[in-house]
N, C-alpha and C positions, 0 to 999 in steps of 0.2 A: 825777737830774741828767744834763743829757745830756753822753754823750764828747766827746770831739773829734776831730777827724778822724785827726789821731797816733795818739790812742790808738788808736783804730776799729782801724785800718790794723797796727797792733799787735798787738792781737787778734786779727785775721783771720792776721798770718802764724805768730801762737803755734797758733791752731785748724789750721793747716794741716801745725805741724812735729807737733802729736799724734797727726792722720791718718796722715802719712808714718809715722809710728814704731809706728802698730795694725799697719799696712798691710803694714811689714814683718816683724812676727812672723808673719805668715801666711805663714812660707815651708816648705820641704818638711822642714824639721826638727820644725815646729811640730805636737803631736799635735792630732788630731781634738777631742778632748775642751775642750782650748786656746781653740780658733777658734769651737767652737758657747760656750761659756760666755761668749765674747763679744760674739756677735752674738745670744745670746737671750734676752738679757735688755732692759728697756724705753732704756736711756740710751742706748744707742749708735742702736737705729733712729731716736728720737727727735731723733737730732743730724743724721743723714742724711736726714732727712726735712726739717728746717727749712732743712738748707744745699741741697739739690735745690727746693727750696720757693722759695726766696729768694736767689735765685744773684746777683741783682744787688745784695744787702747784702751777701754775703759776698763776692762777687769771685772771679775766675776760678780764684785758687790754690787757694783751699780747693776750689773746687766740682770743680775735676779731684784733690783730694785723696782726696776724698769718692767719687768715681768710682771710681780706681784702689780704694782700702779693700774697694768693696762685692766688684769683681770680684774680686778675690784672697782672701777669705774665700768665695766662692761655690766657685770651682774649687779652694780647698785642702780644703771640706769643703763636697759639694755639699749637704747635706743643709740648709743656712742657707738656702738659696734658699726652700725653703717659709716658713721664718720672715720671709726678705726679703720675700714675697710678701703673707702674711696679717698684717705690720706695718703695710703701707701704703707700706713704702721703694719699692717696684720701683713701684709707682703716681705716687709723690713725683718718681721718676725720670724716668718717661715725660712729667709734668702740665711738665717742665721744658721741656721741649723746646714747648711750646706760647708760650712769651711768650722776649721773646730773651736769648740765653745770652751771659756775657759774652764779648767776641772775643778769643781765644787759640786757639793752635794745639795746645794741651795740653790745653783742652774739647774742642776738635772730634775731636781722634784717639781721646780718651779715651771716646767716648761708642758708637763700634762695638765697642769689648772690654766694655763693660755689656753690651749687648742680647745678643752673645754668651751672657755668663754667666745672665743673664735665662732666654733660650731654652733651657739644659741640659735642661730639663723640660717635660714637655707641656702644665702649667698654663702655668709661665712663658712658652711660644712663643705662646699663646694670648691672652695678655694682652699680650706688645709686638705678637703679628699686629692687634688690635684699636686699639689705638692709633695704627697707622703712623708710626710715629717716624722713618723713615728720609723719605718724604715730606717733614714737618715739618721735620728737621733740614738737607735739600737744601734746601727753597724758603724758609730764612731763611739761607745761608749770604751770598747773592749780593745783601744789602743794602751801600745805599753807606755804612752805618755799622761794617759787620764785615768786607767784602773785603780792604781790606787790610791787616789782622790777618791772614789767613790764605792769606798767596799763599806761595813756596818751594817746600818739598816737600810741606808741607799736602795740597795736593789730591793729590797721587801716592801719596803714607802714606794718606788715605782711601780712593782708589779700591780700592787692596789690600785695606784693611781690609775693606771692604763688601763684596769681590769675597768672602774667603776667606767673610765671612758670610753670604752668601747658599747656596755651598757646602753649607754646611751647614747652614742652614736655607733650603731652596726655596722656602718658602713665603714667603718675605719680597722674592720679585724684584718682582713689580708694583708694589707700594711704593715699590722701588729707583727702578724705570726710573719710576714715578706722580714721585716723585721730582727726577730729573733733567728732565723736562718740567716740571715747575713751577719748576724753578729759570730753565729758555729765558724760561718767561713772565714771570719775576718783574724778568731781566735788564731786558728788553721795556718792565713796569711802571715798573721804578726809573730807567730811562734817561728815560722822559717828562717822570718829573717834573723831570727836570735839564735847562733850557734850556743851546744851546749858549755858551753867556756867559755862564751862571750855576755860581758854585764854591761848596764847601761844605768844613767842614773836618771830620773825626769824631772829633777833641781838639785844642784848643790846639792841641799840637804836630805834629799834623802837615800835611803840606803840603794848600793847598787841593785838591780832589779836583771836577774839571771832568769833562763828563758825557763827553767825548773819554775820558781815563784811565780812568774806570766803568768804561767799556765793554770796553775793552782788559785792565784787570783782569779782571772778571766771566767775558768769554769764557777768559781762559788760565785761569781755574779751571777751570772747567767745560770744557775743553778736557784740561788734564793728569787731572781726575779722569775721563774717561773711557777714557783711554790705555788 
């Protein structure tokens, strides 16, 4: 029988308060022992994998729930990260970032503290360098369905984020900056298809989005995030 949207919506934000509550026993009280018995066994990758999988059935809370969980079991006991690895999650993670994530400012910031925890390891940096996820994740920000979802501080809390990640892992700037030029061109892209007389809305509620205001969004993004 299928749910209904209540319910759906229900579910999603129960899966989300039990994420929040794994997420915070992984703090610096929780022993080692704790944190691996939870993340190695089959149910939990299982769960992280269908909500990175399927981001737009579960919807943005869960899927930055899901996010924060992995990071903070990785840096409380890096040793999960190979499990995260050879489960298929850190795969699940990256395969996410290929088709669009829901728009929220709590995906976007959340998703440079993964690759972070991802990269602790030389498998793991090997497997997001191979993916380019930072590429992917710039050159879908600056759709006229997700920009303004993510204007404020968004773009200034990325740029840092990505700035300290690169940091520490170098290997990951061409990407960055591959990146940021795909995002100039996508602006470019998304602006064409919008004649100047023609609006769009990217829900019900909010206000028509005419290819004038695109633009001006798009650019202060990508403007603050490279502050």
């Amino acid at each position: 029988e299928k749910l209904g949207l209540e319910t759906e919506m229900e579910i999603c934000r129960l899966l989300a308060a039990i994420l929040h509550l794994l997420s915070s026993s992984a703090t610096p009280i929780a022993s080692s022992s704790d944190v691996r018995e939870l993340s190695s066994g089959d149910k939990l990758p299982y769960l992280l994998k269908r909500v990175f999988l399927y981001p737009d059935v579960f919807g943005s809370l869960v899927y930055e729930k899901a996010a924060a969980l992995l990071t903070e079991f990785v840096h409380q006991e890096p040793s999960c990260l190979m499990h995260m690895l050879s489960s298929g999650v850190a795969r699940a993670f990256l395969a996410s970032l290929d088709r669009p994530l829901p728009a929220s400012r709590g995906v976007v910031n959340a998703i440079p503290t993964v690759l972070g925890a991802l990269c602790l390891s030389p498998s793991g940096c090997q497997v997001v360098e191979q993916a380019e996820p930072l590429k992917k994740l710039l050159g879908s920000l600056c759709s006229d369905m997700v920009v303004l979802f993510v204007q404020g501080n968004c773009p200034s809390n990325l740029g840092v984020q990505l700035e300290e990640l690169m940091r520490h892992n170098p290997t990951l700037l061409d990407s960055c900056m591959a990146g940021c030029v795909a995002m100039a061109d996508q602006i470019l892209a998304h602006l064409g298809t919008l004649s100047a007389g023609d609006a769009i809305s990217p829900t019900p509620s909010t206000p028509p989005l005419t290819s004038h205001s695109y633009l001006l969004c798009a650019v202060e993004f990508l403007g603050k995030l490279l502050e």
